[in-house]
Residue frames as a rotation matrix with the C-alpha (Angstrom) as fourth column:
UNK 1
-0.151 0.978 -0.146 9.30
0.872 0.062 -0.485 -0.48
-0.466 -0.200 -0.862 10.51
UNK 2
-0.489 0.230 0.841 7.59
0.531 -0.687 0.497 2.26
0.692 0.690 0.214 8.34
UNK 3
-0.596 0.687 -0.416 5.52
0.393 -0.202 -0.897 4.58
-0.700 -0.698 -0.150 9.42
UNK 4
-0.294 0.404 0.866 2.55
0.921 -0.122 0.369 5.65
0.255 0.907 -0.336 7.06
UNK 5
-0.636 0.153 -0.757 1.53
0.292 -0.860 -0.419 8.96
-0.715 -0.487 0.502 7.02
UNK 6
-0.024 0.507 0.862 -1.26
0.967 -0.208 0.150 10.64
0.255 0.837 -0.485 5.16
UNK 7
-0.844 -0.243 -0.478 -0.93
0.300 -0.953 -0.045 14.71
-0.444 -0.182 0.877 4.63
UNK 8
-0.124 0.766 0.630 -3.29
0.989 0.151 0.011 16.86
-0.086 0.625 -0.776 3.36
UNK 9
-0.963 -0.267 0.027 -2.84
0.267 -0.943 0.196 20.68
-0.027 0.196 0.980 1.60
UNK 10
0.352 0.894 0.276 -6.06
0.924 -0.286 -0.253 22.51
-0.147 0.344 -0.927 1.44
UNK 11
-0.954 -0.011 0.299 -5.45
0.140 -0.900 0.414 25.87
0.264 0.437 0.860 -1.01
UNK 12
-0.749 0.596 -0.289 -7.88
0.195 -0.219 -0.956 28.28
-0.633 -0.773 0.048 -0.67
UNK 13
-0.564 0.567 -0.601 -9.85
-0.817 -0.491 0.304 27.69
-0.123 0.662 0.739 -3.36
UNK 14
0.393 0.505 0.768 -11.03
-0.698 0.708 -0.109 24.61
-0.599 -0.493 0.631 -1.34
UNK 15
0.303 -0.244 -0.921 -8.98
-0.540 0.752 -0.377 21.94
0.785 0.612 0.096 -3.12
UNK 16
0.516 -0.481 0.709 -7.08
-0.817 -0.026 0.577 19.57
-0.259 -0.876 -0.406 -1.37
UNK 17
0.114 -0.640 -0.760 -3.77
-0.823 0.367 -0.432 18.09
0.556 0.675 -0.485 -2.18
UNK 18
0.581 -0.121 0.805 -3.17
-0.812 -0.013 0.584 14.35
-0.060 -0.993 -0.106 -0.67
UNK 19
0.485 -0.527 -0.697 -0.57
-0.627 0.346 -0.698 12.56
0.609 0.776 -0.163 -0.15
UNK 20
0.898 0.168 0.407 -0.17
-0.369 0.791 0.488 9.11
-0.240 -0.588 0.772 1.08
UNK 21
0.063 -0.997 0.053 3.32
-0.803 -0.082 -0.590 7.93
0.592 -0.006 -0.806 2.11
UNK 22
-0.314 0.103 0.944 4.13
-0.895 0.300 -0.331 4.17
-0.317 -0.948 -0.002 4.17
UNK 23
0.349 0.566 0.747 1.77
-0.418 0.808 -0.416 2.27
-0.839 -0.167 0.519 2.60
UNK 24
-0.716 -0.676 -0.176 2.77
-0.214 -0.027 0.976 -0.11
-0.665 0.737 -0.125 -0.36
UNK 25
-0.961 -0.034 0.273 0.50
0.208 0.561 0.801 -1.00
-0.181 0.827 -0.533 -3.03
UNK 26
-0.404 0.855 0.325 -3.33
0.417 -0.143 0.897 -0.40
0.814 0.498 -0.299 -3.92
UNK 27
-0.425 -0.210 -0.880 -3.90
0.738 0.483 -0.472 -0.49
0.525 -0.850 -0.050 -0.30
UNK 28
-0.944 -0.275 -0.183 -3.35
0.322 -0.888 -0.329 3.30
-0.072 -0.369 0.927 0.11
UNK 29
-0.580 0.811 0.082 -6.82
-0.162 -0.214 0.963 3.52
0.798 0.545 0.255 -1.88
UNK 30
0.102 0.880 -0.464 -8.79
0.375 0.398 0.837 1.92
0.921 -0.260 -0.290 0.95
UNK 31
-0.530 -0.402 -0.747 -6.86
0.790 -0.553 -0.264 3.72
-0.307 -0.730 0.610 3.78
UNK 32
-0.927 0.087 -0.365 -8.04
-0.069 -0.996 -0.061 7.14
-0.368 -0.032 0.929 2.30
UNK 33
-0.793 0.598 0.122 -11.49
0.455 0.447 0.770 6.27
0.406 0.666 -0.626 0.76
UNK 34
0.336 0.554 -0.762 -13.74
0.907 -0.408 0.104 7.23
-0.253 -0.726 -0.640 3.71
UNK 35
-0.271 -0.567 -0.778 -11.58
0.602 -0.731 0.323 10.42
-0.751 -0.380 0.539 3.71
UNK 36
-0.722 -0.067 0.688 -12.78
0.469 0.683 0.559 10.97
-0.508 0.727 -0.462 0.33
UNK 37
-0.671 0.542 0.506 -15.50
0.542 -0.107 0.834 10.81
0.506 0.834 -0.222 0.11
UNK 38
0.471 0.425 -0.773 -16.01
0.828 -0.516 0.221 13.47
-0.305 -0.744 -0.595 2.80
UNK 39
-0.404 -0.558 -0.725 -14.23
0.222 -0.828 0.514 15.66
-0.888 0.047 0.458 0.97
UNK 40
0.331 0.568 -0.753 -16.07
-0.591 -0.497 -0.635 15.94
-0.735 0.656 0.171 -2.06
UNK 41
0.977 0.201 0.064 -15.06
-0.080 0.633 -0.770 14.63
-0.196 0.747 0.635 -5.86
UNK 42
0.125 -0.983 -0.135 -11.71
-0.013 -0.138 0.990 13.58
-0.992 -0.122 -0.030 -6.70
UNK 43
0.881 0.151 -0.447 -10.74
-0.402 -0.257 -0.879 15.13
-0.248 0.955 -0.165 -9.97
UNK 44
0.373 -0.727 -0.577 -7.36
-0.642 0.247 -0.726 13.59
0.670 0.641 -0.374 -10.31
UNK 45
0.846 -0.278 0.456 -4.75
-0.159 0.683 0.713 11.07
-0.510 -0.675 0.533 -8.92
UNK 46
0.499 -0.708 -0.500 -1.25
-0.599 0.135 -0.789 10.68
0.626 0.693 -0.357 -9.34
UNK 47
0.948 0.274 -0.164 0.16
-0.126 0.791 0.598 7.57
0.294 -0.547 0.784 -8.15
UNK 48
0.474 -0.880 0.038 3.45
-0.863 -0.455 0.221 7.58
-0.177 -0.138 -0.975 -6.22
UNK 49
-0.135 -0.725 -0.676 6.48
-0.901 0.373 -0.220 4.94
0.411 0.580 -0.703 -6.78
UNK 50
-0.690 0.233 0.685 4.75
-0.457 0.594 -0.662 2.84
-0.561 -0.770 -0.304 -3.29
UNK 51
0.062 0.991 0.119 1.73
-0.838 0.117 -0.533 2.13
-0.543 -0.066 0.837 -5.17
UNK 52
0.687 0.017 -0.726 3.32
-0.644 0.478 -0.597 0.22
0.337 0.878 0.340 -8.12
UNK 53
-0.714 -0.607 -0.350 5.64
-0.395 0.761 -0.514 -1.96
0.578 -0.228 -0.783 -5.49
UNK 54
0.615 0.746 -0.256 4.36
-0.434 0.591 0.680 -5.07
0.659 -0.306 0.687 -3.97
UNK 55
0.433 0.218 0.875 4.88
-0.888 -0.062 0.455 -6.53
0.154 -0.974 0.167 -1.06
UNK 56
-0.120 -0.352 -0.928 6.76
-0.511 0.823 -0.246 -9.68
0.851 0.445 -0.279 -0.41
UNK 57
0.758 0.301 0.579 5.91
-0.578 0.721 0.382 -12.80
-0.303 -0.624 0.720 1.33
UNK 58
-0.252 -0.766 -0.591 8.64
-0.792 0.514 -0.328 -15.32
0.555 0.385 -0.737 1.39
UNK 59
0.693 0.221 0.687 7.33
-0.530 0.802 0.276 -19.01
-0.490 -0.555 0.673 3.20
UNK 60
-0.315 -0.792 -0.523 10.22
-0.844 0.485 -0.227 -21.56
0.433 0.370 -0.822 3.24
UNK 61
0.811 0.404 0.422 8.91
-0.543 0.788 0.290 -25.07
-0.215 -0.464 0.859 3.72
UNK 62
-0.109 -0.897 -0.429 11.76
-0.971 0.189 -0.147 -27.55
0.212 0.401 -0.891 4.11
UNK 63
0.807 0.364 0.465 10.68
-0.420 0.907 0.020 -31.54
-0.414 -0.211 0.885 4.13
UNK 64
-0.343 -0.920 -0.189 13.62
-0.934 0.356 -0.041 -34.19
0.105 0.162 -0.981 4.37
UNK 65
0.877 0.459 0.144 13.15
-0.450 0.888 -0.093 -37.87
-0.170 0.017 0.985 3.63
UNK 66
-0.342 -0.937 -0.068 15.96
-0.907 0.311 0.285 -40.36
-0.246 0.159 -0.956 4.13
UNK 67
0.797 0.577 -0.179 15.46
-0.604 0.768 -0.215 -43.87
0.013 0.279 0.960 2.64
UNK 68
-0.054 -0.813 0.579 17.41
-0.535 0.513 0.671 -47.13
-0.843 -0.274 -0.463 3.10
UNK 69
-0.045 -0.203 -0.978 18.24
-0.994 -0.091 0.065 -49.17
-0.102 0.975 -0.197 0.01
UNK 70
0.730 0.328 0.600 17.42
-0.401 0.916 -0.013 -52.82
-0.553 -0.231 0.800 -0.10
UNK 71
0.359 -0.585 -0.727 20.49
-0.438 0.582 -0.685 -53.62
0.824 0.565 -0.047 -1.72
């Protein structure tokens, strides 16, 4: 089990650095949005190594059919 964690630096020249950690893919974007856009404009973004991996689903469906031969 992860655990996700979002940090957040504020320097004192009222930036604020954040950084999202846990989550995999685009995801992170809609987790921190709200946050956001209570904080004001976001002049950059540097995506980390989570953002650009995807999730995997694996579904194994196994179907057996036996037939008799009419010979």
């Amino acid at each position: 089990m992860n655990m996700e964690t979002l940090e957040f630096v504020i320097y004192p020249d009222g930036r604020v650095k954040e950084k999202v950690t846990g989550i995999v893919g685009a995801s992170c974007q809609e987790v921190t949005a709200a946050i956001e856009a209570q904080l004001g404009t976001v002049i950059s973004q540097e995506k980390s190594s989570e953002y650009y991996n995807q999730t995997i689903s694996q579904s194994t469906q196994v179907s057996n059919q036996a037939s008799f031969s009419d010979w």
